[in-house]
N, C-alpha and C positions, 0 to 999 in steps of 0.2 A: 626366156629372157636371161641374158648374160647379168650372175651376181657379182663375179667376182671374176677376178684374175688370177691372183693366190692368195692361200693361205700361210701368215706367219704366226708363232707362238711368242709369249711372250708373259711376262713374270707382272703385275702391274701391281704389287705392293707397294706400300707407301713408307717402308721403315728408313729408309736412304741407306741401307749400311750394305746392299750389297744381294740383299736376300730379300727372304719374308714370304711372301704367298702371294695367292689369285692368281695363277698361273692362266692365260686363256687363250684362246683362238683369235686373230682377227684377219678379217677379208679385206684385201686391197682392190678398186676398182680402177682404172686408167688412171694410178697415182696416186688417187687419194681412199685418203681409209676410210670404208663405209658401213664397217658392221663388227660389235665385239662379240664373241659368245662363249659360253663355256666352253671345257674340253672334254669330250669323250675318249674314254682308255678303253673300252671295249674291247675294238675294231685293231690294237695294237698287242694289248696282253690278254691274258686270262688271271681268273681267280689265284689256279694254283700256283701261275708265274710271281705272284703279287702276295703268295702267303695271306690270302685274303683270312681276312680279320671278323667276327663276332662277336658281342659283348651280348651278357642274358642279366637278365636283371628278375625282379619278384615276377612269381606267375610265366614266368619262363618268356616273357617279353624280351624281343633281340633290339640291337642295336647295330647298324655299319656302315660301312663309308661311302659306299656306291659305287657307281666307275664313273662317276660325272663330277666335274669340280664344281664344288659349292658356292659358286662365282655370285658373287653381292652387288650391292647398284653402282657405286662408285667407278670397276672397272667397266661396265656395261656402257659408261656413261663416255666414256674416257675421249671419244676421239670428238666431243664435244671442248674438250679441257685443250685436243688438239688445234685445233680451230679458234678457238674462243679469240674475240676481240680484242683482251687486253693482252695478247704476246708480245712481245719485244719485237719491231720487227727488224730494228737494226740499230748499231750501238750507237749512243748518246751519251749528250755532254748537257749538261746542265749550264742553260744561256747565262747567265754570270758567273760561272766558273773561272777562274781563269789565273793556271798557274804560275806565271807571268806576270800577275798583277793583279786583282783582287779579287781574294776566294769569296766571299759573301757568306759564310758557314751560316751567317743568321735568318739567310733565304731559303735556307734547305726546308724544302716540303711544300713551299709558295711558288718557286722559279719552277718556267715551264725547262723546256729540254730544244736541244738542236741536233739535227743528223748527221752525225760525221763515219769515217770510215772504219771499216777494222784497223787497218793500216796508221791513220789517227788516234784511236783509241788505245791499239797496244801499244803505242810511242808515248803517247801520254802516260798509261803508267809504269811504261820499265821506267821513263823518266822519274815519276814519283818515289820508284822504288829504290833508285838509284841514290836520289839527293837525301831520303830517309836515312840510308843506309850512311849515307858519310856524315850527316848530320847529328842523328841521334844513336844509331846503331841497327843491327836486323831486329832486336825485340819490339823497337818502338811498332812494329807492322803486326796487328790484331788482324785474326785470319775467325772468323764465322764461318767453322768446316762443321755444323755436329747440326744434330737437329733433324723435323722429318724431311722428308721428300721422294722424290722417285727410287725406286730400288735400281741402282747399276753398280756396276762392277769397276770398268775398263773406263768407261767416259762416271764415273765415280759425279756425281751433284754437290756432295759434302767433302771437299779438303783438298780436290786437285792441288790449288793452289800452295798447301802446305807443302807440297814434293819439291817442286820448284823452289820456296824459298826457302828451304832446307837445305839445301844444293849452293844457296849463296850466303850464306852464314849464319840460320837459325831463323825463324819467328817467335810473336805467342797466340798460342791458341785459346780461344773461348769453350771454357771445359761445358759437354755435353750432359747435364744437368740431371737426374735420374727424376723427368719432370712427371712421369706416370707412375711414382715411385713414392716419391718425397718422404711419408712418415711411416712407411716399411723400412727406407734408408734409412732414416735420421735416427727411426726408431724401434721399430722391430727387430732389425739385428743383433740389437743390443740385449733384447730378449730371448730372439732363439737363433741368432745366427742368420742361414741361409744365403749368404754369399750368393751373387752381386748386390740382389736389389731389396731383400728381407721379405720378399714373397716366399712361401711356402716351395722349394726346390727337390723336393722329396713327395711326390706326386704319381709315380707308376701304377697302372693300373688303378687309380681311385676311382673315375667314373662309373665300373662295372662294381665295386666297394658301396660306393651310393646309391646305385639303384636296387641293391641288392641288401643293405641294410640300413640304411640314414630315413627316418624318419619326418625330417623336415629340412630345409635349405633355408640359411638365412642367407637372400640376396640383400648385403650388405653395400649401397648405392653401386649398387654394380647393375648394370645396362646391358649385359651383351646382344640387345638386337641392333645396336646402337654402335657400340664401340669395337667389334669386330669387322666392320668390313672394308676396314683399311688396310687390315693387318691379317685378320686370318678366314675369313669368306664365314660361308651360310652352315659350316658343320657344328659351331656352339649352340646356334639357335635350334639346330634340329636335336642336339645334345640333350637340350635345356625341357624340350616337348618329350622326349622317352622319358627323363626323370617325370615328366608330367603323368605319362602310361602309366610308371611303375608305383604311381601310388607315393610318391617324395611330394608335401605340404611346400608351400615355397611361400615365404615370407618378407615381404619385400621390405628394407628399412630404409627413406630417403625423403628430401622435402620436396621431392617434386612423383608424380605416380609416374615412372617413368617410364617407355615403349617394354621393356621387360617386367615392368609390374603389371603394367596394363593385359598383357598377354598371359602371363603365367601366374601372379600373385594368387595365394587364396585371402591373404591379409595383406595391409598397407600400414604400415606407423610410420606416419609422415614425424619424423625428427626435422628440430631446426638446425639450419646449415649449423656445421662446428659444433653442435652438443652433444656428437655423439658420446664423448669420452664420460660426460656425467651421466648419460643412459647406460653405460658397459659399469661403470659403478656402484648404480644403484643394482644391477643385477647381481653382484658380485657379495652387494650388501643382504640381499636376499639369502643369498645359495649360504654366506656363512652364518647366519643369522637361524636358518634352519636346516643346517646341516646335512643341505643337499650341494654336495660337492666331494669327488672322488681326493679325502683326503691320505690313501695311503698312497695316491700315485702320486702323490706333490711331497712325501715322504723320498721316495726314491729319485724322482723326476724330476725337481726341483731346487731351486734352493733361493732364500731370502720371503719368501709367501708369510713369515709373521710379520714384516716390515709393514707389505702389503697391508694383511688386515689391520693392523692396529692404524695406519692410513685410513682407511673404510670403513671402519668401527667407530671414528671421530677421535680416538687418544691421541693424534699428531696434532689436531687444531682445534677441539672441542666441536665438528661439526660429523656428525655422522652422515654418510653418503647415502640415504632412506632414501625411495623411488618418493616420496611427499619434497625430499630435497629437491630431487633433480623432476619435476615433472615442470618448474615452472622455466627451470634451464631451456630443459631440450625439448620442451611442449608437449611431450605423452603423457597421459593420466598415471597417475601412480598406480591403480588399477590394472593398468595394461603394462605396465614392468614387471607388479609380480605375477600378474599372468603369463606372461612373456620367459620369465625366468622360473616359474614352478611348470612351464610344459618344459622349457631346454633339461631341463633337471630328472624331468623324468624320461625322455627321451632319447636316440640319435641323431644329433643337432650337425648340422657340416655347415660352413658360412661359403659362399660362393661372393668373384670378384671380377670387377674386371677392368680394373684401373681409373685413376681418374677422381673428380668430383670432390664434393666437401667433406668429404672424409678423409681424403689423404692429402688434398693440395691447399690447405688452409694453414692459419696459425697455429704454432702447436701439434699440429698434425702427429706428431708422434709420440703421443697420448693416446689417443684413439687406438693405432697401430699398434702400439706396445699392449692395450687393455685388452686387444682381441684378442694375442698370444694368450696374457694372462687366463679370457676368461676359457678357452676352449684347453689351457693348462688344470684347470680346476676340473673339467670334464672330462678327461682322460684323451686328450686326443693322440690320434694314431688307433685307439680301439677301434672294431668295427663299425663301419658309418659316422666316425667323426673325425672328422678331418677339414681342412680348409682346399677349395680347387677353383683355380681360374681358366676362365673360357678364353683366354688369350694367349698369345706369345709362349705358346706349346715346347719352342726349342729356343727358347730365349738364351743367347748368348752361346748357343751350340749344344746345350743343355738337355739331353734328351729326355733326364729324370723329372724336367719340368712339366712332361706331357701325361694327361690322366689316361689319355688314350695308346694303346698298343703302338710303339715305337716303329719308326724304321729301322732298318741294319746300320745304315750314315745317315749323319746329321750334314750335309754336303756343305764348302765355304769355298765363295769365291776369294779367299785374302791370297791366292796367287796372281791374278790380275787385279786386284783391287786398287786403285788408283787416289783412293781419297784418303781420309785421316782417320787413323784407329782410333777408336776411342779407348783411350786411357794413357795415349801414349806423349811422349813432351812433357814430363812431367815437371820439368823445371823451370819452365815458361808459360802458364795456365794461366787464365782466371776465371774462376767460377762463376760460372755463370749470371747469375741473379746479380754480380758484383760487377759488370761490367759497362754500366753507366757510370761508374766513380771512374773507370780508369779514362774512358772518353774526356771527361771536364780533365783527365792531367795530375788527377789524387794518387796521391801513396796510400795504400790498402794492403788490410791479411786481413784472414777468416781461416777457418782449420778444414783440410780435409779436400783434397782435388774437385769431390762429388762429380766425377764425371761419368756415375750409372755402373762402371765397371771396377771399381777397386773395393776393397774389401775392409773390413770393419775396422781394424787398426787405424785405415787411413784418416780416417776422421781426426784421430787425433795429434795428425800431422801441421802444425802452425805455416802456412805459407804468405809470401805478401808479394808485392808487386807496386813499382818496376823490382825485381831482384837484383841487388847491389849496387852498381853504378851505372845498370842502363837507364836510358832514358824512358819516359812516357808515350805511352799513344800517341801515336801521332797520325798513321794511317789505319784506315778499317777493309779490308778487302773479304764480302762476305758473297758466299752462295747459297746464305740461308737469309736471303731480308724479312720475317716475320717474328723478327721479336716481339715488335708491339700490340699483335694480335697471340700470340702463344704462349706469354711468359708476363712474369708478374711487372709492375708498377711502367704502364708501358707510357704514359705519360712524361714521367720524367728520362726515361729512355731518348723522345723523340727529342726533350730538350736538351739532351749528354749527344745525341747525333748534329746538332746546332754549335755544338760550344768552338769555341774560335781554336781550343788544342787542336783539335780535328782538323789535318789540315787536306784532310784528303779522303774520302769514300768513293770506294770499287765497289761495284754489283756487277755478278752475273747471276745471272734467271731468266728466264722461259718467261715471265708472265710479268707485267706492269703493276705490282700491289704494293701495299701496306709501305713498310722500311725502304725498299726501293725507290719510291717517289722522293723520298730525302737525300740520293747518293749524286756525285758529283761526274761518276761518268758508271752507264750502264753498259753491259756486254748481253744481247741476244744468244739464249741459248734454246736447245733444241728439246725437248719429248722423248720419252721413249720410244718411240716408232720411229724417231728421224737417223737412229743411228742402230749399230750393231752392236751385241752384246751379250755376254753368258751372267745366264740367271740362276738363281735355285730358289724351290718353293719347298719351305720347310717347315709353316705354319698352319697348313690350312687341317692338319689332325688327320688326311690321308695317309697319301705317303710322299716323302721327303722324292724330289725329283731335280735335274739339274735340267737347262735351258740353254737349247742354240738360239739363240736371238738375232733370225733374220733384219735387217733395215729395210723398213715396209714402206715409207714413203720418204720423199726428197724434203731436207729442211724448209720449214718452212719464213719465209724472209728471206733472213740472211744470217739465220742462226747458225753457230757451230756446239757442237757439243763441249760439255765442261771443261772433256780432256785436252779438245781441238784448242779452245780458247786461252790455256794455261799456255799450251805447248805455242802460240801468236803471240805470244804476250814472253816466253823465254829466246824467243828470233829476235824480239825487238831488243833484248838486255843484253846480246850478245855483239851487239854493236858499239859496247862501252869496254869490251873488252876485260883483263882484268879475272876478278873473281867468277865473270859471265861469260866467260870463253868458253866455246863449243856445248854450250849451255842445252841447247833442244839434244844433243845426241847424249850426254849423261842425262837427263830426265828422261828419254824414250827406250833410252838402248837399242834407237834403232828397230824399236818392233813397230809392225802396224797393228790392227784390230785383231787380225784374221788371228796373229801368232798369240797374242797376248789369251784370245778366248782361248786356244787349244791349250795353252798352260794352266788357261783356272781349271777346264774341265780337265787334265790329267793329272791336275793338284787336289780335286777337290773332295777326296775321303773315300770314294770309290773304289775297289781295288780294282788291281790292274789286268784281273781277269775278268771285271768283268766289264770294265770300259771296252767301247768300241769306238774312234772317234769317228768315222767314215759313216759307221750305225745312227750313231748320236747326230750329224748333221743331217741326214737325211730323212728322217723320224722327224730331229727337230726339240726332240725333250726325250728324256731317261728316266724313268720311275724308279725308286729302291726299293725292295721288297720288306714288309713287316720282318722283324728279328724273331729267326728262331724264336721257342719256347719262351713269350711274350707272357706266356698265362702264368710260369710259374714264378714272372720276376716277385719281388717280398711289395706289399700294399703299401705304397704314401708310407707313413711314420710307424706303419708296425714293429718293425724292430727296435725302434727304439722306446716303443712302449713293451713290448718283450722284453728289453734285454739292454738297458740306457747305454750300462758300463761298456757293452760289447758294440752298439750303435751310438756311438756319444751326437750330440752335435755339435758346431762348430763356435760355441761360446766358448769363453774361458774357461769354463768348469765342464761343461759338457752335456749341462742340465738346462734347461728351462728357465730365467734368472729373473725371478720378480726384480732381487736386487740386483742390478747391472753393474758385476763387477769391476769393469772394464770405465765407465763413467764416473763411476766413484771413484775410481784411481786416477782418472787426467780430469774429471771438470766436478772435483769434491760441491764445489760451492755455486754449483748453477741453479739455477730456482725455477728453471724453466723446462731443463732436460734433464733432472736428478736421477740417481740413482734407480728409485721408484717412480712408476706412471704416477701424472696426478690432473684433478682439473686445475686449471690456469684460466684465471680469469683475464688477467691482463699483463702487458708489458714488453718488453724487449723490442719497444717501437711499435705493439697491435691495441688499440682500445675499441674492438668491435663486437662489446655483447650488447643486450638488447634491456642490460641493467645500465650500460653506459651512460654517463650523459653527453655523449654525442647520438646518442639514439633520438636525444630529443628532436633534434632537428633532420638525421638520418635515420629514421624506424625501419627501415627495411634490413633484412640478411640477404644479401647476394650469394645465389645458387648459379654457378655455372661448369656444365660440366661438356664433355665431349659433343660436338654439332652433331643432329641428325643427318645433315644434308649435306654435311663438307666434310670434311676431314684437317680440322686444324683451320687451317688459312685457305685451304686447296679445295676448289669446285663450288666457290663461291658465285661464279661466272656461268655457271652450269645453266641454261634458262629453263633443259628439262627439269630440274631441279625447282626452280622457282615457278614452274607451274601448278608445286604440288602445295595447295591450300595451304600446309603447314611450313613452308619453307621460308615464307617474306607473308612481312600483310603493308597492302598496297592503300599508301595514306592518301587524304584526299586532295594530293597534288600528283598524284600519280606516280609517285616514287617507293619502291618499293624497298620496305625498311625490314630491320631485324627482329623477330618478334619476341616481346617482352610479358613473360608470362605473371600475373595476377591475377588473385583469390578472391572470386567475387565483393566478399566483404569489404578488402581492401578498398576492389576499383570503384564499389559504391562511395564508397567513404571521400575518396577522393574525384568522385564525379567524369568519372573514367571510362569508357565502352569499350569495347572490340571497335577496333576499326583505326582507334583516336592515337594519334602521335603523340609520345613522349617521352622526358628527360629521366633518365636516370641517372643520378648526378652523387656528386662532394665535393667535398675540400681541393679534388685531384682535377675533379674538370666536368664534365657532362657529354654524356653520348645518346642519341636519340635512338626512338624505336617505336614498332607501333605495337599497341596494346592488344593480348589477346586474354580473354578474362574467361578463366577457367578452373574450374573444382581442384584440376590435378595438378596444384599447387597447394602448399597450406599459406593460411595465414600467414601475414609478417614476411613474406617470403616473395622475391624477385627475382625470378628464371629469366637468364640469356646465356644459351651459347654461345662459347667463346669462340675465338677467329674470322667474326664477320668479318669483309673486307672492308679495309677503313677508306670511308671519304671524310677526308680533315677537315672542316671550316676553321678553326682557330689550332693552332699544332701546342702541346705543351701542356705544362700544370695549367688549372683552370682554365682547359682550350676546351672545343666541342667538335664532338664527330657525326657526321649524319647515318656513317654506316654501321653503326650499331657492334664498333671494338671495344666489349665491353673491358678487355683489358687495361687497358687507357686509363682507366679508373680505380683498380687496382692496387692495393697498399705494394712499397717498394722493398718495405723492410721484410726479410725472410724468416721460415718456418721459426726459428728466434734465434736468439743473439749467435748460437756456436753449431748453430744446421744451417745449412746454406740454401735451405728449399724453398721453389716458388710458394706465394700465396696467391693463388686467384680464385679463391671460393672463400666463402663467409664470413663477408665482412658489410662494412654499414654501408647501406647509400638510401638516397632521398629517389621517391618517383610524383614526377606532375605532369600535367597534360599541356601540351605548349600549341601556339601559334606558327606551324612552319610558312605560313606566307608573313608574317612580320615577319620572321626569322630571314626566308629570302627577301625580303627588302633592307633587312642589313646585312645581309652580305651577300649582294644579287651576284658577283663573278663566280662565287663557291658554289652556290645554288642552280649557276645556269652548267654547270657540270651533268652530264647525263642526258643531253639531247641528241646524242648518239648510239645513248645505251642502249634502247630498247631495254625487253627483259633481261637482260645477260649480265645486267650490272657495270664493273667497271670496264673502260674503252680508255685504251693508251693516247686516242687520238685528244682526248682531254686536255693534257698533257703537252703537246708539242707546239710549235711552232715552225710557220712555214712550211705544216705538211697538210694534205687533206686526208 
């Protein structure tokens, strides 16, 4: 039987910038794509071509890479994501739209859509762009270039649009947020450096470091079965199983038992969301209290650590940080702290990460972050087996010292064909992210510090505002990233900053009908990775670093055109006005097509030029880089600078480890929330969500939400494979299948609550539904949802209601606190009850009758439109 036709390769990362990992194979049938699967490199190289790699750990236990890529479910899944019902299938207008005469901005999210042409649609908004421009200026035009989504290059997902209006006199950009980051940024750095994002940057060779001396692993809410396989495939998890071999204890710390505790934990201390910072306290209060703590390396290593104790000791507030303090905080016994902290004391302790969750993306967050520098500063870290290591984003930012595992020779980049928006660049036209519902309503705003994931520690304490001088306000939004309201904090009053009458105009292009989309006033169909061609590189997956001819495997599907296609329809129409848009597509293209643009990223893209081949490279299809020379003898993670500080400094201002952050005490002496010294923070700067609050009385729950099992952010919500699998959806007894919301038996008893039964998890902000799965691996007081369900709106707004389970929506608006610009979407208050969804659909029967198209796949564009079948 005939499978296939050909085979194309193809990069299926989800980072949008160009790169990432999952590189895989897929088979094209008479057009359409029928089969993903890994790739074997066998059959192309050998070991010795490959520098093939070994790690040994205790008991002479090996570890290595394979010759098969470690390809995870998401791309497997992919030509599901292809297909899927809710695409674009051609662009649209929003039936009361109408620039001409009345825009309706209060309709945005309720009005269905109507079909119009490309040809329509790009005249419509050069038009918009045009009148912006004479009216308010090029800034008033907000561009949504950053954020995840597909990996390309040439047809770029994230910022097209930036090139083009760069070309007719400036825009601003919505700064890309260091949203997997947040209290490493805000606050780690300021304790050891580590430029970009205050994750530990000095990482070579550690994994074979830990398996060969670290006596326990604190997986600190870190997930990686979970959170890698968007971004860097199935080698963390096989990572995570050899420390399993070698005899490394793994200890898992989080409020939910989550797929990586389940699998590897020998212990659970379920912490309550956000209390970590009082459990890293009471440990600290421990180790100085009995003099388990490597005080001559905080002698040398260090500087400001009496500030600290005398904080911990109670001299700063009359309250000492005892584990009998914090056990009623952060809900573990006091028992199990200084257990917890007389075994890290006698042992080598490494903390293991993997982005994400209530530890880093809450209030305050950089407490937590900054206490974990501290407490593995008290235990010598950089000695052997101590150290900190993430099973993620291996070449983060080109980074190869990021990687624990044996490096390639190149860290490969496609930014010679790169067509989208660099992140970090425009500096003088930004808004920070979390901040960019004030600019939609037409507010004058500052906050300090770009936080656009890529600038470095200083910047923070750079004061910016917006508009800048005497341009005008927001006026248009033109985004390729529509999933705010699912992926970023206070997404509620988001959709009502996308309503406000300033807005006089919202562009979307995307691939798929969801979330912020269903609010824009004219949509652009765009295409998949399969629909077009493209050069890739896979430089995460902890193999080896490769670059990608990216065949075009099938024909768009609709009437999609890719990003690049779309921008460049959209600069033909503006060049009709003549002017500043004169011969407008040939300075944005220069005149290349695909074909030339790839052969430049691949002869740009770090390889040298002996050993490129391009003629080799298309017909292969992908190029491996071989492991770097003498890998074994690069210096471990932070050993030298536990050797030899002076000679190894790091990148603070002193060059030491800084309990006291010199650099904060200098620009925000009088902040109470990010001071000099970590502290706990019970309240303020716009957050009152502990569980001593008196809004607990009415919201008792801590909202836990951390990275989806089953999607990726916003992405493969529509998957129905996905939704077949028990834990994905639980299907309520109207047959809608909802997001599931996890509770702790005790709770669901208390509340009269089952498996199976629909409901609100609600505040002050709004209510989003879900159905109830009642479950041990949760604690107490504690209400697990993934974030990025796909939203179906019944009510849009503060105090609206969602049926698809955008637990963001809910979400406090105000950020990590007053002078950190970082999301909050984990631990904070909300109420859960068990509700009536057929009253529910009798008041609001149109919202409700949404979905008799869906089948299992969830949402369907056809919802949506009028006058189409």
């Amino acid at each position: 039987m005939r499978t296939k036709d050909r085979t194309v390769v193809h990069n299926l990362g989800l980072e949008a910038c160009g790169g990432g990992a999952n590189m895989v194979a897929a088979d094209v049938l008479d057009g359409r794509l029928v089969r993903i699967r890994p790739m074997r490199f066998d059959g192309d190289y050998t070991e010795e071509e490959l520098n093939y790699w070994r790690l040994t750990g205790r008991d002479g236990i090996t570890f290595e890479p394979g010759m098969k890529t470690p390809t995870p479910n998401f791309p497997l899944t992919y030509k599901r994501r292809t297909y899927s019902r809710n695409r674009v299938p051609f662009p649209m207008r929003r039936v009361d739209w109408d620039p001409e005469g009345e825009r309706n901005p209060q309709n945005r999210g309720t009005s269905k859509y109507v079909r119009i042409s490309w040809d329509e649609a790009c005249r419509l908004i050069a038009s918009e762009i045009r009148r912006v421009h004479e009216e308010y200026g090029p800034y008033s035009i907000l561009c949504q270039a950053d954020g995840h989504g597909e990996s390309k290059a040439v047809h770029c997902c994230h910022g097209c649009q930036t090139r083009l209006l760069d070309l007719c006199g400036g825009y601003t950009v919505q700064a890309r947020n260091p949203d997997s980051w947040e209290g490493w940024y805000w606050g780690a750095k300021h304790a050891w450096g580590m430029d970009p994002v205050g994750q530990n940057t000095l990482s070579t060779n550690t994994a074979q470091d830990i398996a060969q001396h670290a006596d326990a692993m604190l997986y600190w809410g870190c997930d990686l079965e979970t959170n890698t396989s968007a971004w860097g495939g199935q080698l963390a998890s096989r990572l995570a199983y050899w420390f399993d071999d070698c005899g490394v204890k793994h200890i898992a710390i989080a409020p939910d038992c989550n797929y990586t505790a389940v699998v590897h934990a020998d212990k659970w201390l379920p912490v309550l969301p956000n209390t970590d910072a009082a459990l890293q306290l009471a440990i600290a209060y421990v180790w100085m209290t009995e003099g388990t703590y490597e005080k001559d390396y905080l002698e040398t290593h260090a500087i400001g650590f009496d500030w600290f104790e005398y904080y911990v000791l109670g001299n700063e507030d009359g309250v000492a940080k005892t584990p009998e303090w914090a056990e009623p905080i952060c809900g573990i016994p006091a028992y199990k702290i200084k257990a917890l902290a007389r075994y890290w004391a006698r042992h080598n302790v490494s903390i293991a990460h993997c982005n994400g969750g209530s530890f880093i993306r809450s209030a305050f967050a950089t407490e937590p972050a900054r206490l974990e520098v501290y407490l593995m500063a008290m235990q010598g870290i950089g000695m052997p087996g101590r150290t900190t290591i993430k099973f993620i984003e291996w070449t983060l930012f080109g980074m190869a010292s990021c990687s624990p595992l044996p490096p390639s020779k190149v860290a490969p980049s496609t930014a010679a064909c790169f067509n989208g928006w660099v992140i970090g660049s425009n500096p003088d036209h930004t808004i920070a992210k979390c901040h960019v519902h004030k600019a939609l309503r037409g507010e004058r705003l500052s906050w300090y510090g770009h936080g656009t994931a890529a600038n470095d520690r200083p910047d923070q304490f750079v004061k910016l505002e917006f508009p800048v001088g005497d341009n005008g306000p927001v006026k248009m939004l033109w985004s390729d990233n529509p999933a705010f309201s699912t992926s970023l904090n206070g997404g509620s009053e988001y959709l009502d900053a996308l309503r406000s009458e300033n807005l006089e105009c919202y562009v979307v292009q995307v691939p798929w009908f969801e979330d912020d989309a269903r609010f824009a006033d004219i949509v652009l169909p765009i295409t998949t990775k399969f629909e077009s061609a493209d050069f890739g590189t896979d430089a995460d997956s902890g193999q080896w670093n490769a670059v990608i001819y990216e065949e075009q495997a099938i024909e768009p599907v609709g009437e999609a055109r890719t990003d690049w296609e779309a921008v460049q329809s959209v600069a033909r129409a503006l060049e009709a006005y003549g002017g500043i848009y004169e011969n407008l597509w040939e300075r944005l293209t220069g005149g290349k097509d695909t074909e030339t643009q790839v052969r430049e990223g691949y002869e740009a893209c770090g390889i040298p030029e002996a050993e490129r081949d391009w003629d080799a490279f298309k017909e292969r299809k992908y190029q491996l880089i071989p492991t770097v020379e003498g890998w074994q003898d690069q210096r471990v993670g932070l050993s030298g600078f536990y050797e030899n500080p002076e000679v190894f400094p790091l990148t603070t201002p002193t060059g030491k480890i800084e309990f006291y952050a010199t650099g904060l005490a200098d620009h925000f002496p009088d902040d109470a929330f990010r001071g000099p010294v970590a502290h706990w923070i019970e309240a303020g700067d716009g957050h009152d969500d502990r569980l001593s609050s008196e809004r607990a009385q009415k919201y008792p729950f801590l909202v836990e939400s951390n990275h989806p099992r089953w999607r990726v952010h916003a992405e493969f919500d529509d998957v129905e494979w996905f939704r077949e699998i028990e834990t994905c959806k639980v299907i309520g007894p109207d047959g809608y299948a909802y997001e599931p919301v996890w509770l702790n038996p005790v709770d669901a008893a208390r509340l009269g609550i089952e498996s199976g039964d629909v409901v609100s998890v609600f505040n002050e902000r709004g209510s989003v539904l879900g159905g109830a799965r009642v479950t041990e691996r949760v604690r107490p007081s504690v209400v697990y949802v993934d974030h990025g369900a796909n939203s179906d709106i019944i009510v849009p707004g503060i105090g609206g209601l969602d049926r698809g389970g955008d637990i963001n929506l809910i979400c406090p608006t105000a950020t990590t606190s007053g002078n950190a610009s970082g999301e909050v979407t984990s631990g904070y208050l909300a109420g859960v009850e068990k509700v009536d969804v057929f009253e529910l659909a009798r008041r609001y029967p149109e919202q409700f009758a949404r979905g008799a198209n869906r089948g299992g796949a969830g949402g369907d564009v056809r919802d949506y439109l009028e006058g189409e079948e």
